[in-house]
BAKOL-561566 format. One record per residue (C-alpha): residue in one letter; x, y, z. Coordinates in steps of 0.1 Angstrom, whole numbers, padded with zeros to 4 digits, always signed. Layout:
BEGIN
AXYZ...
This chain:
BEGIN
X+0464-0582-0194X+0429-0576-0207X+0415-0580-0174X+0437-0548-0165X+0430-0535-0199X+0395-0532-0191X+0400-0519-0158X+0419-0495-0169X+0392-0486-0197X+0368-0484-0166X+0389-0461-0145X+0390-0437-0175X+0354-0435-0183X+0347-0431-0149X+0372-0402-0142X+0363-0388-0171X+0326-0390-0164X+0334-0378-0131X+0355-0346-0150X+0328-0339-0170X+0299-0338-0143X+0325-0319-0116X+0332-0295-0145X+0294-0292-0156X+0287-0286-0118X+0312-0261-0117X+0297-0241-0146X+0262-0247-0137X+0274-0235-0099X+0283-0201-0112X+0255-0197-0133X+0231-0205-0102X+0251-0174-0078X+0246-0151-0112X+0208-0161-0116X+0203-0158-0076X+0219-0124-0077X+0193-0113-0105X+0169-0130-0088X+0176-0112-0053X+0183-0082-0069X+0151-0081-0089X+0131-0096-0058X+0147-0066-0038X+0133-0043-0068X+0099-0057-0065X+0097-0050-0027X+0104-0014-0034X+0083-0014-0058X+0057-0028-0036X+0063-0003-0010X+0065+0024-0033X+0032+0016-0046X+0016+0009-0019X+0029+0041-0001X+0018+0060-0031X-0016+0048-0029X-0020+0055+0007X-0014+0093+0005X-0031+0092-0026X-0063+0076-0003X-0055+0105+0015X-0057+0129-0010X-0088+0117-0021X-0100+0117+0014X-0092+0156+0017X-0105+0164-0016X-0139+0146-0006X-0143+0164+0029X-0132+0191+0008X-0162+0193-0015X-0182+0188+0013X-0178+0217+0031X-0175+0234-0004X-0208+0221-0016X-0230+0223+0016X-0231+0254+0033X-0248+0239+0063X-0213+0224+0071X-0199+0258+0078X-0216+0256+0110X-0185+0245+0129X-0196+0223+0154X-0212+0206+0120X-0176+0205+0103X-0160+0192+0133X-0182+0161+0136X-0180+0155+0101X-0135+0158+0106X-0137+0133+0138X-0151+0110+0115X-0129+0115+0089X-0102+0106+0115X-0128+0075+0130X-0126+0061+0093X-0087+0068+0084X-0064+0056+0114X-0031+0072+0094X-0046+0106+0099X-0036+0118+0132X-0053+0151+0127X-0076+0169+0100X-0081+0209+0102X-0100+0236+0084X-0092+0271+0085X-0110+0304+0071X-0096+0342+0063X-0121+0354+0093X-0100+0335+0119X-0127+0308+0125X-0111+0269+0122X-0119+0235+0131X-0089+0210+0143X-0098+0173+0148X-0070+0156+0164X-0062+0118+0178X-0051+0121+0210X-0046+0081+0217X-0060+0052+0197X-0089+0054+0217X-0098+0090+0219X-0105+0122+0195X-0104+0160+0203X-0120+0187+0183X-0117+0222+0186X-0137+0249+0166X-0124+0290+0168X-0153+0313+0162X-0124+0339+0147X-0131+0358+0180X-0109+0345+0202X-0130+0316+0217X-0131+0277+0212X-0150+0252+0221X-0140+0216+0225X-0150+0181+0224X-0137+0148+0233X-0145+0121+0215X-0143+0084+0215X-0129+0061+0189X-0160+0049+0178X-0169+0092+0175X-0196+0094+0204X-0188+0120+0225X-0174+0114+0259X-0184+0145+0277X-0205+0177+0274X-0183+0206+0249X-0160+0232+0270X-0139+0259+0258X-0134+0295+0262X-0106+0321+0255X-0081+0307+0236X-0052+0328+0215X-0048+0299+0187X-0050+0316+0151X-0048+0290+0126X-0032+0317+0100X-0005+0320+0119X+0001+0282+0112X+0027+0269+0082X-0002+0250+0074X-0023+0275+0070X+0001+0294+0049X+0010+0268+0026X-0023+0260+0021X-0030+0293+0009X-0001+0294-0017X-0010+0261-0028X-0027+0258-0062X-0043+0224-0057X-0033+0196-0030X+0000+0199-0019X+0025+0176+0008X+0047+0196+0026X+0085+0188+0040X+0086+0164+0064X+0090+0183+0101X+0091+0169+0138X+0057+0168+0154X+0073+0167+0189X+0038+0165+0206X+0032+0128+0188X+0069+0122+0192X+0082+0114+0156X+0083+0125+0117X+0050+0139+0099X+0040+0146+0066X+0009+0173+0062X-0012+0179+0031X-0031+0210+0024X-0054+0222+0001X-0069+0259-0005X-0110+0257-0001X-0121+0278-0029X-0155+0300-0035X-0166+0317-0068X-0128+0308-0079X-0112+0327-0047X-0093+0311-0017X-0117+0312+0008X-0098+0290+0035X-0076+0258+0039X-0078+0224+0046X-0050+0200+0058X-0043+0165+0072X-0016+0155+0089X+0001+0118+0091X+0027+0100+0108X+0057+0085+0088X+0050+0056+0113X+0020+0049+0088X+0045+0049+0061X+0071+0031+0076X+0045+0002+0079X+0044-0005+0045X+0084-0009+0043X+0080-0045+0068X+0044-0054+0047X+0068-0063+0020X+0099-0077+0031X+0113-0097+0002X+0133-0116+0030X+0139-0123+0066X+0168-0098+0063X+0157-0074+0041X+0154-0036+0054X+0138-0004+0040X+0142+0030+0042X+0134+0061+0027X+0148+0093+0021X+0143+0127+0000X+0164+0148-0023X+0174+0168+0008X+0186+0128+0027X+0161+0137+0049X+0143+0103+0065X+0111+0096+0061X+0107+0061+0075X+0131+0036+0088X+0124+0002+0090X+0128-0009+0126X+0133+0026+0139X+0113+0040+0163X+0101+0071+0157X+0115+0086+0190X+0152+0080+0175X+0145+0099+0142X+0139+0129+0167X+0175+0146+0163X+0164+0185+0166X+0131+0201+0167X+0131+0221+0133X+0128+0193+0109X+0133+0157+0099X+0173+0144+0105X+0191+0136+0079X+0205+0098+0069X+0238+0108+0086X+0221+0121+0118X+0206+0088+0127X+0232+0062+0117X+0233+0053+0151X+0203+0047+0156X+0198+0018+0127X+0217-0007+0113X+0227+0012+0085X+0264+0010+0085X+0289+0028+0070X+0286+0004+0034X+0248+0010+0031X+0257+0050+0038X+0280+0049+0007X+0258+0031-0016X+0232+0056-0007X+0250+0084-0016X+0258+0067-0050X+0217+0058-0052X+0202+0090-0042X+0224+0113-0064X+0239+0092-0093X+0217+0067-0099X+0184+0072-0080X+0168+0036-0094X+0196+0015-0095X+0209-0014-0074X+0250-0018-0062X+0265-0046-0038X+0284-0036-0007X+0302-0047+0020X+0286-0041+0056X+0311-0054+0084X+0325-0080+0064X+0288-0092+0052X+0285-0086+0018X+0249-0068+0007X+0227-0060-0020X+0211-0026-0019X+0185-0013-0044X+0171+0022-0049X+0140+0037-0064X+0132+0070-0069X+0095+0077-0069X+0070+0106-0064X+0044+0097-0038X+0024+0130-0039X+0022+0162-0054X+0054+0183-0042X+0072+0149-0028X+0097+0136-0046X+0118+0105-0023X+0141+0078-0032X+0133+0039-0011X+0161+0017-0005X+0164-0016+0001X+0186-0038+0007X+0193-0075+0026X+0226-0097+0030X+0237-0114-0001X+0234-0149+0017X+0193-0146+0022X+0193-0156-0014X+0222-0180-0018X+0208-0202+0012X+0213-0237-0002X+0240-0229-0029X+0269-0243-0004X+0248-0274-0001X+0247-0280-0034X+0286-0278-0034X+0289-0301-0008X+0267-0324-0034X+0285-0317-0061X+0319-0334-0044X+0298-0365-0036X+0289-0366-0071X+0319-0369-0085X+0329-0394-0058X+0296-0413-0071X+0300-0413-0107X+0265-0433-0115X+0247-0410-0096X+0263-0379-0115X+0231-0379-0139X+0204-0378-0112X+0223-0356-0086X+0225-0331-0111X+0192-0330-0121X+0180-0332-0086X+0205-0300-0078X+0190-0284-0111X+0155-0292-0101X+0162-0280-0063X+0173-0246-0075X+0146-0238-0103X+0121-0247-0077X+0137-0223-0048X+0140-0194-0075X+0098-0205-0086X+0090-0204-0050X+0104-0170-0048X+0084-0155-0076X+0049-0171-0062X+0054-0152-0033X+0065-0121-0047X+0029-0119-0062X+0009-0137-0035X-0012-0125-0006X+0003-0146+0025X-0032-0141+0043X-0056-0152+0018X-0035-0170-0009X-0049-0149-0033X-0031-0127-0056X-0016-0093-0047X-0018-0059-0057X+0014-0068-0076X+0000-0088-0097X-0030-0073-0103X-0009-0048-0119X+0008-0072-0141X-0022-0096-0150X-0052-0076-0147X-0034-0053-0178X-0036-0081-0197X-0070-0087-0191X-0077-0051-0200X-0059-0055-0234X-0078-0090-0245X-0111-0073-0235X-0096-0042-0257X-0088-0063-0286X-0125-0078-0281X-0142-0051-0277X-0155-0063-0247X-0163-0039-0212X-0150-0051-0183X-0161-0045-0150X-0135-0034-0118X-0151-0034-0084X-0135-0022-0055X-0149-0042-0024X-0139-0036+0017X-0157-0049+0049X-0182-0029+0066X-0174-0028+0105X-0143-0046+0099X-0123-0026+0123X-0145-0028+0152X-0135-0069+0149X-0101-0064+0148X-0105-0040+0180X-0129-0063+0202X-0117-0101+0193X-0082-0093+0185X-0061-0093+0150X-0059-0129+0146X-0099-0131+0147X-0097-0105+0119X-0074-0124+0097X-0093-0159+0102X-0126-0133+0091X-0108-0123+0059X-0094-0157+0048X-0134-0171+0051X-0144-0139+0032X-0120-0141+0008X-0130-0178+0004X-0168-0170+0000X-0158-0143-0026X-0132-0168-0048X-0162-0195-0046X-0191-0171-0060X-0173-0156-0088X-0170-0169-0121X-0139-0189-0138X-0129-0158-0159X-0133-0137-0132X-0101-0122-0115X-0098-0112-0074X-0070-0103-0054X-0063-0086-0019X-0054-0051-0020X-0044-0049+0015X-0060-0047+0050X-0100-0056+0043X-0104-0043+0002X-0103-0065-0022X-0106-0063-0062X-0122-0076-0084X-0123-0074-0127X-0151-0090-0145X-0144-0089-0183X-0170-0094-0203X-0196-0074-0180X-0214-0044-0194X-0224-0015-0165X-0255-0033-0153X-0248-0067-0154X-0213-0059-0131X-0242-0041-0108X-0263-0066-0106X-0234-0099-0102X-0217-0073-0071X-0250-0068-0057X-0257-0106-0058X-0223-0119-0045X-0225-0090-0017X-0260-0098-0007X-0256-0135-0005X-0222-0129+0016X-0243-0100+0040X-0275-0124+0046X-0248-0155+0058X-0228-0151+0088X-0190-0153+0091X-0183-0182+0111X-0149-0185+0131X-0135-0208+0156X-0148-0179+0183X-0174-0161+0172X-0202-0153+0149X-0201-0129+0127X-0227-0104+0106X-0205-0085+0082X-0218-0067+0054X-0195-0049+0025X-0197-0022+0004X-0189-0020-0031X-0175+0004-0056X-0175-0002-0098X-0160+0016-0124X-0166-0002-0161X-0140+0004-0189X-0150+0022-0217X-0126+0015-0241X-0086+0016-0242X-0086+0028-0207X-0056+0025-0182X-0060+0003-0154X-0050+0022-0129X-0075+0048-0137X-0102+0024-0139X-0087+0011-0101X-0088+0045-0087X-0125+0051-0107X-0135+0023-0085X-0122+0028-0054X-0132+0067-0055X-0171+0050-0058X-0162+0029-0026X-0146+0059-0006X-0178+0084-0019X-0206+0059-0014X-0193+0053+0021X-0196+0086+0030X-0231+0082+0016X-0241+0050+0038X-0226+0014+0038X-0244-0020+0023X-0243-0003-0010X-0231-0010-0047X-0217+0025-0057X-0214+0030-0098X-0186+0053-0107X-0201+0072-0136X-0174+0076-0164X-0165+0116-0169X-0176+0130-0204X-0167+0161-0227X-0192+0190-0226X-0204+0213-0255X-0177+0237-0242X-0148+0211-0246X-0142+0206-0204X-0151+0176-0188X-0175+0167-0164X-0171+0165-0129X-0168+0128-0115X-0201+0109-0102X-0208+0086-0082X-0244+0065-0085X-0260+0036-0060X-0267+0013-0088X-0295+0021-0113X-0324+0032-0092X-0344+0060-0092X-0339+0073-0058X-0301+0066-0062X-0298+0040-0030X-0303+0008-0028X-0300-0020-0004X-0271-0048-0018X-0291-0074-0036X-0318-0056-0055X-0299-0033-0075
């Protein structure tokens, strides 16, 4: 009797040991499928927000590119010699491979139009106002490939929409998105009015494929299924993920329309529907829907990526992406309770398993697959709170905006793969030279940042032009080949309660200037400062702190 007694006292603690663990599984099962469907929503967010800001800061790279060549031909009125102006556009296009063309016009009928006609080849064409033109073909690299032709030729650049927008324009402007049926596909144009003695005298406008755009939607895929696209106020596409730009060409007066291309992408009638809630009701919100059966999350942001643009970037993946693993840990769960002295350790390894998969997600959400070095993602996040320690110091700290030199002629003659295995040993050599405090991260393609608290104006100067000289006098080394690459650099220096991202577009504005100016430099972004007759001063741009304003990298 007290043998059975006992047994019977074992069975009980054991079933309910075994209740207890099913029923904390149970609970702890629905509370993993509501964290994962935060987590995936917010990673979903992220990836927008990703795109978003890195779309943002391309056609802001371009706005800053136009605004440059701008104050060029503004500035020096040697550069209204047109052949003059239409070297200095081909290499505008030869630096920039999203502009697929760059053109000036004036109220006298003369214009310059710089164009890529393939990958490999440039065209410019320059109107004397009188009916002629002369032309120019051009290589990639921007030598020219045959003696200049021309002749008659009826183009008017007035006559152009661009020409005309440009002129209503008070200050940089993007204009609808339209077909550009000779490059097959979407384009986005932005014009500016050239102004003289405060009077329009003439436009300038580049023009880029959403293809560039569209680019940015696979950079940062928050999963294998994940898909991006983007739309304006008017559902006009931008940019499909995975669409080429060949299918987006519905009609010939203007971008289709989401419903126009359904077809076309795997945008079914589910994702259409949470659109239409996204876009008009809720432009940065998130909803789940059903898509065939196959239940999705879809996320929406509304953003404005240039003056005049306002769009909305959805994205949105299959719900099981993110709950890969949760029917495993069911399956685990049942062998639990079958194994009540395990219950304890199964859980924790089921705990363990899932805060790990959900850590893993966030590390990549902020990490730079390349290089393993932070993104610009989190330079957002952490370098603000680097700016407000040094704040709350009173302490400078120094940004530097750093790219290669000749970085795309690697990419072009050994191959992509050569030109990642370049920038993982750069971005090595630039980790290992910089101090513990010091923070860098991978912008994207071959510019990196870098924030050096603590460092007033000339010490950042002299540290850059250190680390970039030592890097420029040792070759790159690579399972191939040898390389000589040299860098140019671009600093901005905080000067109290500052924003970051003005201090990040101080910096990078010293790279894109000084470049112009020649490469191997360290370029000092001077801060702008308030004038006896209240305005501010124009911007500045200085090659460290010598006398005749240049210097090579390593003595400034």
């Amino acid at each position: 009797m007290a043998q059975r007694l006992r047994y019977i006292i074992v069975l009980v603690l054991v079933v309910a040991q075994a209740v207890t663990v099913f029923t904390i599984l149970a609970v702890r099962g629905r509370e993993d499928e509501r964290l994962v469907e935060q987590r995936a929503l917010a990673a979903l967010a992220a990836s927008g927000d990703r795109s978003s800001d890195d779309i943002s800061e391309d056609m802001a790279r371009v706005g800053r590119l136009i605004r440059v060549l701008r104050a060029q031909v503004q500035r020096e009125p040697g550069l209204q010699a047109l052949p003059a102006v239409a070297r200095e556009s081909a290499e505008v296009l030869v630096r920039n491979p999203m502009f697929r063309s760059v053109a000036l016009g004036w109220p006298d009928g003369r214009f310059v139009l710089a164009q890529r006609l393939t990958p490999r080849h440039l065209f410019t064409m320059t109107g004397d106002g009188r009916g002629v033109t002369r032309d120019q073909v051009y290589r990639a690299d921007g030598v020219p490939l045959m003696p200049a032709g021309g002749g008659p030729n009826p183009y008017d650049a007035r006559t152009r929409p661009w020409y005309r927008a440009g002129i209503a324009a008070p200050g940089l402007r993007w204009t609808p998105p339209f077909v550009a049926l000779y490059y097959r596909g979407v384009a986005l144009t932005a014009v500016m009015p050239l102004r003289r003695a405060g009077r329009t005298a003439g436009v300038i406008e580049g023009t880029l494929m959403t293809d560039q755009v569209g680019r940015r939607l696979v950079e940062s895929a928050a999963s294998p299924g994940t898909r991006s696209f983007i739309v304006d106020d008017a559902h006009r596409v931008i940019a499909a993920q995975g669409v080429p730009q060949a299918a987006l060409i519905v009609r010939d007066d203007g971008a289709p329309r989401l419903a126009e291309v359904r077809d076309a992408t795997p945008l079914r009638r589910g994702v259409l529907r949470a659109v239409g809630y996204l876009t008009r009701a809720n432009p940065s919100g998130s909803v789940r829907v059903d898509v065939d059966g196959v239940p999705h999350f879809v996320v929406g942001r509304r953003f404005e990526p240039g003056p005049g643009l306002t769009w909305t970037i959805v994205t949105y993946a299959p719900v099981s992406d993110f709950t890969e693993g949760l029917g495993a840990r069911r399956r685990e769960a049942l062998v639990v309770v079958g194994i009540s002295s395990l219950a304890t350790l199964l859980s924790l390894l089921v705990l363990l398993a899932a805060t790990r998969s959900l850590g893993a997600l966030q590390r990549r959400a902020v990490t730079d697959v390349l290089t393993g070095l932070p993104n610009r993602a989190d330079l957002l996040s952490r370098g603000a709170r680097i700016m407000q320690r040094a704040d709350g110091r009173g302490t400078p700290v120094g940004v530097v905006a750093v790219d290669l030199d000749g970085f795309k002629a690697i990419n072009d003659t050994y191959g992509h793969g050569e030109g990642d295995e370049v920038l993982g040993i750069f971005a090595r050599r630039l980790s290992g030279s910089l101090r513990p405090e010091d923070y860098l991260c991978r912008m994207g393609g071959d510019e990196f940042m870098i924030l050096m608290p603590g460092l007033a104006r000339d010490e950042a100067v002299a540290a850059v032009g250190r680390l970039l000289g030592a890097s420029a006098r040792t070759p790159i080394q690579t399972s191939t080949a040898t390389h000589h690459v040299a860098s140019t650099a671009g600093v901005a220096i905080s000067d109290g309660h500052r924003p970051l991202d003005e201090l990040l577009d101080d910096a990078d504005h010293a790279l894109i200037v000084g470049k112009s100016r020649g490469k191997g430099l360290v370029y000092v972004h001077r801060p702008r400062e308030i004038g006896p007759d209240g305005r501010r001063t124009p911007r500045r741009v200085d090659a460290g702190d010598v006398p005749d304003d240049r210097a090579p990298v390593g003595s400034v």
